[in-house]
C-alpha positions in Angstrom: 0.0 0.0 0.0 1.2 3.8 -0.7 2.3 6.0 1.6 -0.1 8.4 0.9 -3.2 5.8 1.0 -1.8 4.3 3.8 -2.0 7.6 5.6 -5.1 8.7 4.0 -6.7 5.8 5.6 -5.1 6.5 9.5 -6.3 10.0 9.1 -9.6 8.6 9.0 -9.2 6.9 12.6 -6.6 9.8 13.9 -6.9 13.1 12.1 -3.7 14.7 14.2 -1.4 12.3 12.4 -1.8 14.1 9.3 -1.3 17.6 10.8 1.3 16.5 13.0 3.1 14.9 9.9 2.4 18.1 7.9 3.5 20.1 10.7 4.6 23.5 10.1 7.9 25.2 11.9 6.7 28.6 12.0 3.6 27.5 14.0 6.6 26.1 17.0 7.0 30.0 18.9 3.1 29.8 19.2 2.7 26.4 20.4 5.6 26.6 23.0 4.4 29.8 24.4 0.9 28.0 24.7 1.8 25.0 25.5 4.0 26.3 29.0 1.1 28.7 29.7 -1.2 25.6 29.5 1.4 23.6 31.8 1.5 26.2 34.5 -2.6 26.7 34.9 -3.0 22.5 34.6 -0.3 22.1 37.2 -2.1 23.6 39.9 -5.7 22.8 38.5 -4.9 18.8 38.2 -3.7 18.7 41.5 -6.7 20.4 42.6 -8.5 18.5 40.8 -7.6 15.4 42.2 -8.1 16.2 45.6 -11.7 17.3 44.4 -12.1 13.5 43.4 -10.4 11.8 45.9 -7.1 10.5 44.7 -3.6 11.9 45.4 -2.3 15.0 44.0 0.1 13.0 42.0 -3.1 11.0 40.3 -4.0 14.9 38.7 -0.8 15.6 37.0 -0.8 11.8 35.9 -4.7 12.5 34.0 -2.9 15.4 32.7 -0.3 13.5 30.2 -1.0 10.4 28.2 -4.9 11.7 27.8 -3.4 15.4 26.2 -0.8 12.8 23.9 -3.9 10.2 22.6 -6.1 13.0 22.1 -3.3 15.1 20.0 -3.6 12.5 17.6 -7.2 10.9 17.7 -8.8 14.5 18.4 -10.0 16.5 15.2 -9.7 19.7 16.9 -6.9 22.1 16.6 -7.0 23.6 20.1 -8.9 21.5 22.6 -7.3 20.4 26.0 -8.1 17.7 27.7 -7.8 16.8 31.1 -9.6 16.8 34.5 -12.4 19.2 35.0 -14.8 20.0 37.8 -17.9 18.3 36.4 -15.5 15.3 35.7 -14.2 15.0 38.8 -17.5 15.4 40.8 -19.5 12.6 39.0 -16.3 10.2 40.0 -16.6 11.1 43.3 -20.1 10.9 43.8 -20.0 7.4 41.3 -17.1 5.6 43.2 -17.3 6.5 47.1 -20.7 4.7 48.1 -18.9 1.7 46.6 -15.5 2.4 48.3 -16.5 2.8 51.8 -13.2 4.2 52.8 -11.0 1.7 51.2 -8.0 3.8 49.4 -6.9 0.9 47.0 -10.7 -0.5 46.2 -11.5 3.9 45.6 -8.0 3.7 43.0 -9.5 0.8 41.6 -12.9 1.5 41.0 -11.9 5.2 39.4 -9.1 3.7 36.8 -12.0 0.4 35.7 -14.9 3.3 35.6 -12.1 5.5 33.6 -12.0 2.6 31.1 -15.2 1.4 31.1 -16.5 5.3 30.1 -13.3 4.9 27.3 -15.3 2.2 26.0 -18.0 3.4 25.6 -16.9 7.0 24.1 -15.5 4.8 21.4 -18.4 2.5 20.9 -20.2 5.5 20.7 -18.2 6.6 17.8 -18.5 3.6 15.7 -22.4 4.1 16.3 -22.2 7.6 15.0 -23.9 8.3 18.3 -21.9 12.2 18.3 -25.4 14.0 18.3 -26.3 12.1 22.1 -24.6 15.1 23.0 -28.0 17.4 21.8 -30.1 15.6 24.6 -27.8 17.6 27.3 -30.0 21.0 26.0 -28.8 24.3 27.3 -31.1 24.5 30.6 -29.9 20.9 31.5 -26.4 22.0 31.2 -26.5 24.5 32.8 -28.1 23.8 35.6 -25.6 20.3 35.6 -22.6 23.2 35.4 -24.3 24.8 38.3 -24.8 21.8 40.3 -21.1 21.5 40.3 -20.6 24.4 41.4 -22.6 23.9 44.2 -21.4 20.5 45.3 -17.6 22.0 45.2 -18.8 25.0 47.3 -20.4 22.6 50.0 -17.4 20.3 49.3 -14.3 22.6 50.0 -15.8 25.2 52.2 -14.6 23.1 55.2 -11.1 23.2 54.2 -10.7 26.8 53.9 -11.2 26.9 57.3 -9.3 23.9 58.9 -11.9 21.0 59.9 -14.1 18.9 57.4 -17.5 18.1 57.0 -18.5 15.1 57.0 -22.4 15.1 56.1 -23.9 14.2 52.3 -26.6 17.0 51.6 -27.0 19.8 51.3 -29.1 20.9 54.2 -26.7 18.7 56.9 -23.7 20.1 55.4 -24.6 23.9 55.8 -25.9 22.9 59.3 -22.5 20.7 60.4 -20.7 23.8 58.7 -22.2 26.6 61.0 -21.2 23.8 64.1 -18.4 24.0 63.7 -17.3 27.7 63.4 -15.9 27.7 66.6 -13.1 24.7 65.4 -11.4 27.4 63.2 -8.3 27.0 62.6 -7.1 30.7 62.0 -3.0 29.9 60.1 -5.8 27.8 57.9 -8.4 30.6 57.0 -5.1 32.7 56.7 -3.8 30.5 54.0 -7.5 30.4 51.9 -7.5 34.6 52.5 -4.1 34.8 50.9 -5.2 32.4 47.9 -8.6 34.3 47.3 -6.6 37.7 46.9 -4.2 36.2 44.8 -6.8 34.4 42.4 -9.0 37.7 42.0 -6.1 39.8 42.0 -3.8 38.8 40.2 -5.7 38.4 36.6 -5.8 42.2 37.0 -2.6 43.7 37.6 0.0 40.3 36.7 -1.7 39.1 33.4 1.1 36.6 32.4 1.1 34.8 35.4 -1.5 31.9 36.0 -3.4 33.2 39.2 -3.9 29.7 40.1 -0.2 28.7 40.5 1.0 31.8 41.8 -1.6 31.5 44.4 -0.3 28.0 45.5 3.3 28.8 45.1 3.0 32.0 47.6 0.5 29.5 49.5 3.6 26.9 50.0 5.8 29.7 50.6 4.1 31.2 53.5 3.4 27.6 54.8 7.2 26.6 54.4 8.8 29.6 55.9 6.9 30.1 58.8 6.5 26.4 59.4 2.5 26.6 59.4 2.1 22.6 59.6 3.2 23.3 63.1 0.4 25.0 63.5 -2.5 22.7 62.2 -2.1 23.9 58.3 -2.5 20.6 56.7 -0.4 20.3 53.5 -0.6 18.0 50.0 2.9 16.2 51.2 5.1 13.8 49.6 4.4 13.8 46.0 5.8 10.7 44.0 8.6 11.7 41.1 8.5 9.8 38.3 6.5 9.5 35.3 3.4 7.0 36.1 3.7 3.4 35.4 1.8 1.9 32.9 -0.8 -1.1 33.5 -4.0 -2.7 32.6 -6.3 -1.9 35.7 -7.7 -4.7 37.6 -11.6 -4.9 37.4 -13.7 -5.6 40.1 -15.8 -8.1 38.5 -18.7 -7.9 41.3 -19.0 -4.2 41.2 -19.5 -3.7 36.9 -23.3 -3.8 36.5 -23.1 -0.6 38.6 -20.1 0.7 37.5 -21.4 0.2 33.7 -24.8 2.4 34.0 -22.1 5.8 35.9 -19.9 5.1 33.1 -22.3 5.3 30.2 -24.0 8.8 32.4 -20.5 9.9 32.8 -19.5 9.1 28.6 -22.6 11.4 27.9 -22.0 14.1 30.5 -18.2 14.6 29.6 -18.7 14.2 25.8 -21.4 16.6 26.2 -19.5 19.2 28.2 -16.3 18.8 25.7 -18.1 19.6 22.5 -19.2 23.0 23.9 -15.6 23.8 24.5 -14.4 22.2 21.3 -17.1 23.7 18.6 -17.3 27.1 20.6 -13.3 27.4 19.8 -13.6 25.9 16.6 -16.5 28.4 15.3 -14.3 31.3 16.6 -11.2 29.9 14.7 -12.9 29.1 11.8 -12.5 25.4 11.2 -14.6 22.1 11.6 -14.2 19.3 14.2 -15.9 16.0 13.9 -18.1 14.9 16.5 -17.8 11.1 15.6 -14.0 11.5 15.9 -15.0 13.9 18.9 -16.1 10.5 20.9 -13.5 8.3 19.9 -10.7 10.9 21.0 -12.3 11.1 24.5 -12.4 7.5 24.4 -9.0 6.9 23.6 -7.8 10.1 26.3 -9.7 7.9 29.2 -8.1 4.7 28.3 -4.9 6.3 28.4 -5.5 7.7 31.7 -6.6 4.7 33.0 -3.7 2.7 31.6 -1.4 5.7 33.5 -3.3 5.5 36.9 -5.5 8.8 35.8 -9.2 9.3 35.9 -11.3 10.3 33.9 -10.9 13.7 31.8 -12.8 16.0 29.5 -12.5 19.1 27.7 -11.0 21.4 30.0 -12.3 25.1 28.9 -10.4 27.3 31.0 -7.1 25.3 30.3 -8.2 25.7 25.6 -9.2 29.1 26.8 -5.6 29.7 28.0 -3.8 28.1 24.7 -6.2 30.1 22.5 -5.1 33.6 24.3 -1.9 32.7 24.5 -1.2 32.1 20.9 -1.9 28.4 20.2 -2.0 27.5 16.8 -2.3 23.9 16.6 -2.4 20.3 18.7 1.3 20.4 19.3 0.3 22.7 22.4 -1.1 19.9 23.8 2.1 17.9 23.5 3.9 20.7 24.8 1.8 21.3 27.6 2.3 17.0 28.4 5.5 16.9 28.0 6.5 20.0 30.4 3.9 18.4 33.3 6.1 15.0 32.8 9.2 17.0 33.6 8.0 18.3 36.1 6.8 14.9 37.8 10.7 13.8 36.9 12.0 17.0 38.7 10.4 19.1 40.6 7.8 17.1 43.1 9.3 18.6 46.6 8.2 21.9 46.4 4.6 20.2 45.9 4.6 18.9 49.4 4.5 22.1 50.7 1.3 23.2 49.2 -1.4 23.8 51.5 -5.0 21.9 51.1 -7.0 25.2 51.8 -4.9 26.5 48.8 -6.7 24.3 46.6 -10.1 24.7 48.1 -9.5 28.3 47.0 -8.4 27.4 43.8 -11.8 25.0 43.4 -14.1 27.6 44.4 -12.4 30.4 42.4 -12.7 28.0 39.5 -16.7 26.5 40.6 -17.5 30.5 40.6 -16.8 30.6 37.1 -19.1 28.1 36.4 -22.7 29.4 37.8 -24.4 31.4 35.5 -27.3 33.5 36.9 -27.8 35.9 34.0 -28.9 32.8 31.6 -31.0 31.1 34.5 -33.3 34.6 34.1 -33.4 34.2 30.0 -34.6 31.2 30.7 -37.4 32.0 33.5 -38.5 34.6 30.4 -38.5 32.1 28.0 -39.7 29.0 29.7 -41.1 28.2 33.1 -40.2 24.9 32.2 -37.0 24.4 31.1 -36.1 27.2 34.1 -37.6 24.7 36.4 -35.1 21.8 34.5 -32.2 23.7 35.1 -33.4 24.5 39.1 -33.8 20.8 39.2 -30.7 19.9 37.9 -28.9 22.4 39.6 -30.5 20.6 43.4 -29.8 17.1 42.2 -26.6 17.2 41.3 -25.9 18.4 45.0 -28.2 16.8 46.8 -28.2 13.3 44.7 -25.2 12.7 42.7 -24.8 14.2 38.9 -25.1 11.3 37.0 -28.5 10.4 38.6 -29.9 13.9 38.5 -28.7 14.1 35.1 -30.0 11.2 33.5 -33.4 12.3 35.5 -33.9 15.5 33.7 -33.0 14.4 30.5 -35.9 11.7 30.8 -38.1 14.7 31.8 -37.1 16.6 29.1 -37.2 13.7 26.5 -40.6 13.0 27.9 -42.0 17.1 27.7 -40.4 16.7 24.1 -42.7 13.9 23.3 -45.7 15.8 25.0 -45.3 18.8 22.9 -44.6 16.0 19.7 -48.0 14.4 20.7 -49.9 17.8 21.3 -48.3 20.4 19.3 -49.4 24.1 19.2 -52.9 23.9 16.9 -53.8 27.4 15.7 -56.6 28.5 13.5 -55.9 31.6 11.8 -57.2 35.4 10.5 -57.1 38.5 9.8 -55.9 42.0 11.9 -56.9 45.3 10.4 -54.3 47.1 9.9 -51.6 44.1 9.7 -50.7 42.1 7.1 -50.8 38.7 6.7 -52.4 35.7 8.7 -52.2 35.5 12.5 -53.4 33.0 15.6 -56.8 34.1 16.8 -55.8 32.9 20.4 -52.4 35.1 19.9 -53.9 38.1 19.0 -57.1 39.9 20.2 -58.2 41.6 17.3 -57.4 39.0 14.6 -61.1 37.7 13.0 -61.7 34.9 11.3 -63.6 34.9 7.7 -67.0 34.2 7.9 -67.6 30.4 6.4 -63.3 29.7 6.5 -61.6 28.2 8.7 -57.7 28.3 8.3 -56.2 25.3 10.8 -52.5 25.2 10.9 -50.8 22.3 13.3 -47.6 22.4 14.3 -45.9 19.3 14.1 -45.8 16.2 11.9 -48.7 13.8 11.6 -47.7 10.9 12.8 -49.0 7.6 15.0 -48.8 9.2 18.1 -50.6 12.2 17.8 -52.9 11.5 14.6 -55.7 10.7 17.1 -55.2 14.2 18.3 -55.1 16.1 14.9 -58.8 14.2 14.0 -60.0 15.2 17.4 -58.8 19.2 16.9 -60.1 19.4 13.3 -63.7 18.1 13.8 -64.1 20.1 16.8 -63.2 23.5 15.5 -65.4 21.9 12.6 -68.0 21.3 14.8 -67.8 24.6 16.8 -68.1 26.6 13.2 -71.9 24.6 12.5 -74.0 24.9 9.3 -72.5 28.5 8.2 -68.7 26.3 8.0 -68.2 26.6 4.0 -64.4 25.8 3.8 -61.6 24.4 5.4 -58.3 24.9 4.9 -55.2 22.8 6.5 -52.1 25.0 6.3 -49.5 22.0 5.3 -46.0 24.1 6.0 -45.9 23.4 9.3 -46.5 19.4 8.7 -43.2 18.1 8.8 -44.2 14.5 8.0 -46.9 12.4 7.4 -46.7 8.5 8.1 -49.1 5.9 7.4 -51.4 6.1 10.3 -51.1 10.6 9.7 -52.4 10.0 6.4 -55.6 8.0 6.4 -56.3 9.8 9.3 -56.2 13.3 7.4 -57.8 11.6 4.6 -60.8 10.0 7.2 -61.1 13.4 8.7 -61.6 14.9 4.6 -64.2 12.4 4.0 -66.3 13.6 7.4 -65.8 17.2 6.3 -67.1 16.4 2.7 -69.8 14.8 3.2 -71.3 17.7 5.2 -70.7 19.7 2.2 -67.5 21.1 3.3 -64.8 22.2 1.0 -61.6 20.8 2.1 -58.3 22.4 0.6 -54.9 22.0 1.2 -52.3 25.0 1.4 -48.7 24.7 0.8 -46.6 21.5 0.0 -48.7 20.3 -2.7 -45.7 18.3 -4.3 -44.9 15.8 -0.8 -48.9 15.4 -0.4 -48.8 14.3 -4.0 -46.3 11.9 -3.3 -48.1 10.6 -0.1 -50.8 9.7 -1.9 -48.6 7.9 -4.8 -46.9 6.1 -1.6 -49.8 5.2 -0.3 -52.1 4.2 -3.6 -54.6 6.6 -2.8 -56.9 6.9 -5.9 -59.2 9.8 -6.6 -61.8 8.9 -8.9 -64.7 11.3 -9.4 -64.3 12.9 -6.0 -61.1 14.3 -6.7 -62.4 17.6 -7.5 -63.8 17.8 -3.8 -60.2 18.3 -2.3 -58.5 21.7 -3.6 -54.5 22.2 -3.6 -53.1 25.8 -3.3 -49.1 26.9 -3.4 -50.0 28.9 -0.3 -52.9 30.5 2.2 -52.8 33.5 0.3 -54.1 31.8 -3.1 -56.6 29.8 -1.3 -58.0 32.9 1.1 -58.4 34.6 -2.3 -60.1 31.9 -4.4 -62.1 31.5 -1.2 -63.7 35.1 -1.3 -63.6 34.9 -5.1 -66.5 32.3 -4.8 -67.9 34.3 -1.6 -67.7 37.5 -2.0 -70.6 38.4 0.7 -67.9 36.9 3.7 -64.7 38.8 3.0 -64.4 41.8 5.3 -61.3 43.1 3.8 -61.6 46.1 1.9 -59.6 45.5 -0.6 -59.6 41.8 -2.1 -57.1 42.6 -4.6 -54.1 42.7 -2.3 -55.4 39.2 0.0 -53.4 38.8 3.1 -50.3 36.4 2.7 
C-alpha cells in the first residue's frame, strides 16, 4: 500500500497524524508559548482537581499526560485540552465512594476500571455515529448540571478553607455541620485560603502573564514553608511521587461492573457533552470544523490512556483551551507541549509540591466553581420558559443533593418526555385576519385578529404521525364542529406538517371524508408536491371525487379563491391585495 493511501486511511481513525506529519515550523513559537502557559494553569488545577475526586495529587498531573498525547492524535480539533475538569471529577466522586466505603486501593481501583469502562464506551459511541447524544444535554440541563457542580464544590471545600471537614452528604446537613463547627477554626488555615482568594482575584488584574492559580499555590507553599505553618494545624498535599506513572491494565472488580457500567455510560454522555461545547465554541471562533464522531472516539482513547497511566477520567477542560487560545496556540502540538513539560515536572520538581497547602486548593476549586454558575442565563430562561427554568433549578438541586449522573439522567428523561408531550400535542392554531396588519395571524395570539365568515384556516404544528394522529382528528372536527351549518371551507395550512406517516395519512384523509360529506370544501395550502407523493406512496386513488379536495401553493391563493367564490364573507376592503 502507498504511503499516501496508507496515511489517507489513518487520518480517517486519527486526524492529528496528518497535521502533526504536515507540521509547520513557523507554527513552534506559538505552540511553545501556549503549551508552557497551558502547563503552569494545569499544574495547579490537576492537583486540585484530584483532591476534588479523591485521589492523590500525583493522580491529577498523571490524568494530565498520556490523555493530552492520545487525544493530539485521535482529536480533530486544533485547540482542545483535555484533562480533569470539575464536572469530571464530581461525577467520579459521587460514582465511586458509596462503593469504596473508605478503602484507598478499592476507591484507585474503582476510578481507573470506571475510567476505562467510560473509554469504552466514548468509542463505541463513535463507531455508532452516536456524536449527536450530545443534543439531549439541552442548554437548561447543562447548565443547571454546570451549576450543580458548582454547588457540590462550594459545600465540598468550604470546610477546608477553614481547617476541619465536614462530613455530612446533603445539602441541608452540610450547611448545618458547617455553621457547628465555626468555633473549630483553625485561624493559620483561614489565613492560608485569605491569601489564595486575593491572589486568584487579584492577580488576573494587575499580573496578566502569570497563571493566578499557581501563583496562588506557590506563595501558599511559601508562607506555609517559611513560617512552618504545619506546626500549626495547616495541613499540606505532602510527599508527591517523582517519576512518570507506570503503565498497567487496571484490575476490574468483576462484582462491582453492572453498577459501574450504567455511571460510566452517564459519565461518557456528561463529559462528551461538556467537551463539544468547548471544542465547537473554539472551533466556530477559529474558523474550522471538528468531527463529532471523531470527537467520541478521542475522548475514548484520552480515558483509556489515563486509565492505563493510573489517571481518571478527563474531559474538555475550557479554562485550560481558553488559555492556549489567548496565549497564541496554533495547533495540537500545544497539547504535547503542555504534556510533555507536566512530565518533567513529575521527573524534577515534586518537593516543592509537598508544601502546598489543602486550603490552597479549596480556594483554587471555588475560584474555579464561581466561574461556572451562570445566573444571568438562569433569568433568560425563566422569560423564555417556566419549564425548562424549572429543569435547570432541578438539575442544579440534584446534582448536590443526589449525585450528577443520577440527577442528570433524570432531567433528560423529563425533558425527552416534555419533548414527546409537545410531539404528541403540538401548538394547533386557527388563523385570521388583523386590520391594519398584514398577513395571517393566531386568533388565540392576538385579540383583534377575525376569522372569515364560512373559512376556517387550521395550521398544526408538528408532523402527523402515530402518536398524535388521534389528536389532529380530534382538533379538526371540533373546530369543525364549533363553526356549525354556516362552516363553508376548510383549509389545513401543510408548511408546518413536517411529516406524514401511514397512520397521519388515512387519518387526514378519514377526517376529509367527514368534512365532505357535510358539504364542506376541504383544501390544502402549501406543500402540494410531498402530499402528492403521499398519496402515490400510499395508492390513494381519486376517482370522481377528486375535485372535492383543492390544492393551493400557499394560504394566500386559497383565502383569495375563497372570497372569489364568496364575496358576501370577505371583510377586507380591498380583495385585490389578500393577506399572505
Amino acid at each position: 500500500m502507498q504511503p499516501r493511501r496508507l496515511l489517507e486511511k489513518l487520518s480517517r481513525f486519527a486526524p492529528g497524524l496528518p497535521a502533526l506529519l504536515h507540521y509547520q515550523r513557523s507554527d513552534f513559537g506559538h505552540d511553545l508559548l501556549a503549551g508552557l502557559s497551558v502547563a503552569a494553569v494545569a499544574l495547579p488545577v490537576g492537583v486540585a482537581y484530584a483532591q476534588l475526586a479523591g485521589f492523590s495529587p500525583v493522580s491529577g498531573l498523571y490524568a494530565s499526560i498520556l490523555p493530552l498525547l492520545a487525544y493530539a492524535i485521535f482529536g480533530s480539533s486544533r485547540q482542545l485540552i483535555v484533562g480533569p475538569d470539575s464536572a469530571t471529577c464530581a461525577l467520579i466522586a459521587a460514582a465511586i465512594a458509596p462503593l469504596a466505603l473508605g478503602n484507598e486501593s478499592l476507591y484507585l481501583s474503582l476510578s481507573l476500571t470506571l475510567t476505562f469502562l467510560t473509554g469504552l464506551f466514548c468509542i463505541g459511541a463513535s463507531f455508532l455515529k452516536l456524536g449527536a447524544l450530545a443534543d439531549f444535554l439541552s442548554k437548561p440541563i447543562l447548565v443547571g448540571f454546570l451549576n450543580g457542580v458548582a454547588l457540590s464544590i462550594f459545600l465540598g471545600q468550604i470546610g477546608k478553607l477553614f481547617g476541619f471537614s465536614i462530613e455530612a452528604t446533603h445539602i441541608l446537613p452540610r450547611f448545618l455541620e458547617f455553621f457547628s463547627k465555626l468555633e473549630h477554626i483553625n485561624w493559620p488555615t483561614l489565613g492560608i485560603s485569605i491569601l489564595s482568594f486575593s491572589v486568584l482575584w487579584v492577580g488576573p488584574k494587575y499580573l496578566r502573564r502569570l497563571p493566578a492559580a499557581l501563583l496562588a499555590m506557590v506563595l501558599a507553599g511559601v508562607a506555609t514553608a517559611v513560617f512552618n505553618l504545619e506546626a500549626l494545624g495547616v495541613a499540606t498535599v505532602g510527599k508527591v511521587p517523582a517519576g512518570l506513572p507506570p503503565l498497567h491494565i487496571p484490575n476490574f472488580p468483576l462484582e462491582m461492573l453492572p453498577t459501574l457500567l450504567a455511571d460510566a455510560a452517564g459519565l461518557a454522555l456528561v463529559s462528551f457533552s461538556s467537551m463539544m461545547l468547548t471544542a465547537r465554541g473554539f472551533a466556530e471562533k477559529n474558523g474550522y470544523e471538528i468531527d463529532t464522531d471523531r470527537e467520541f472516539s478521542a475522548l475514548g482513547a484520552a480515558n483509556i490512556a489515563s486509565a492505563l497511566s493510573q489517571g481518571f477520567a478527563i474531559s474538555g477542560a475550557d479554562s485550560r483551551t481558553a488559555m492556549a487560545d489567548a496565549s497564541g496556540g496554533k495547533t495540537r502540538m500545544t497539547g504535547i507541549i503542555t504534556a510533555a513539560t507536566i512530565g518533567l515536572v513529575l521527573m524534577f520538581l515534586t518537593s516543592p509540591l509537598a508544601y502546598v497547602p489543602i486550603a490552597a486548593l479549596g480556594a483554587v476549586l471555588i475560584y474555579g466553581a464561581y466561574s461556572l454558575v451562570n445566573i444571568k442565563i438562569l433569568k433568560s430562561f425563566y422569560g423564555l420558559s417556566r419549564y425548562e427554568f424549572g429543569l435547570s433549578i432541578l438539575a442544579t438541586l440534584g446534582v448536590a443533593a443526589v449525585g450528577a449522573v443520577q440527577a442528570i439522567l433524570f432531567v433528560v428523561i423529563l425533558a425527552l418526555l416534555r419533548f414527546v408531550q409537545m410531539t404528541c400535542r403540538p401548538v394547533v392554531e386557527q388563523l385570521g385576519e388583523v386590520d391594519g396588519f398584514p398577513g395571517l395571524h393566531s386568533l388565540h395570539s392576538h385579540a383583534n385578529a377575525k376569522a372569515t365568515p364560512g373559512l376556517i384556516l387550521f395550521r398544526f404544528n408538528g408532523p402527523v404521525v402515530f402518536f398524535n394522529a388521534p389528536y389532529f382528528r380530534r382538533e379538526v372536527l371540533q373546530l369543525a364542529n364549533a363553526a356549525g351549518a354556516d362552516l363553508k371551507w376548510f383549509v389545513l395550512d401543510m408548511l408546518p406538517i413536517t411529516d406524514v406517516d401511514a397512520t397521519g395519512f388515512f387519518v387526514m384523509k378519514d377526517v376529509a371524508e367527514k368534512l365532505k360529506a357535510r358539504n364542506i370544501t376541504v383544501a390544502i395550502a402549501g406543500r402540494k408536491t410531498e402530499y402528492e407523493e403521499w398519496e402515490k406512496q400510499h395508492g390513494v386513488q381519486h376517482g370522481d371525487d377528486a375535485h372535492r379536495t383543492h390544492h393551493f401553493p400557499t394560504l394566500r391563493q386559497a383565502v383569495r379563491a375563497y372570497k372569489l367564490l364568496h364575496p358576501e364573507t370577505a371583510f377586507a376592503k380591498n380583495d385585490a391585495a389578500p393577506p399572505s
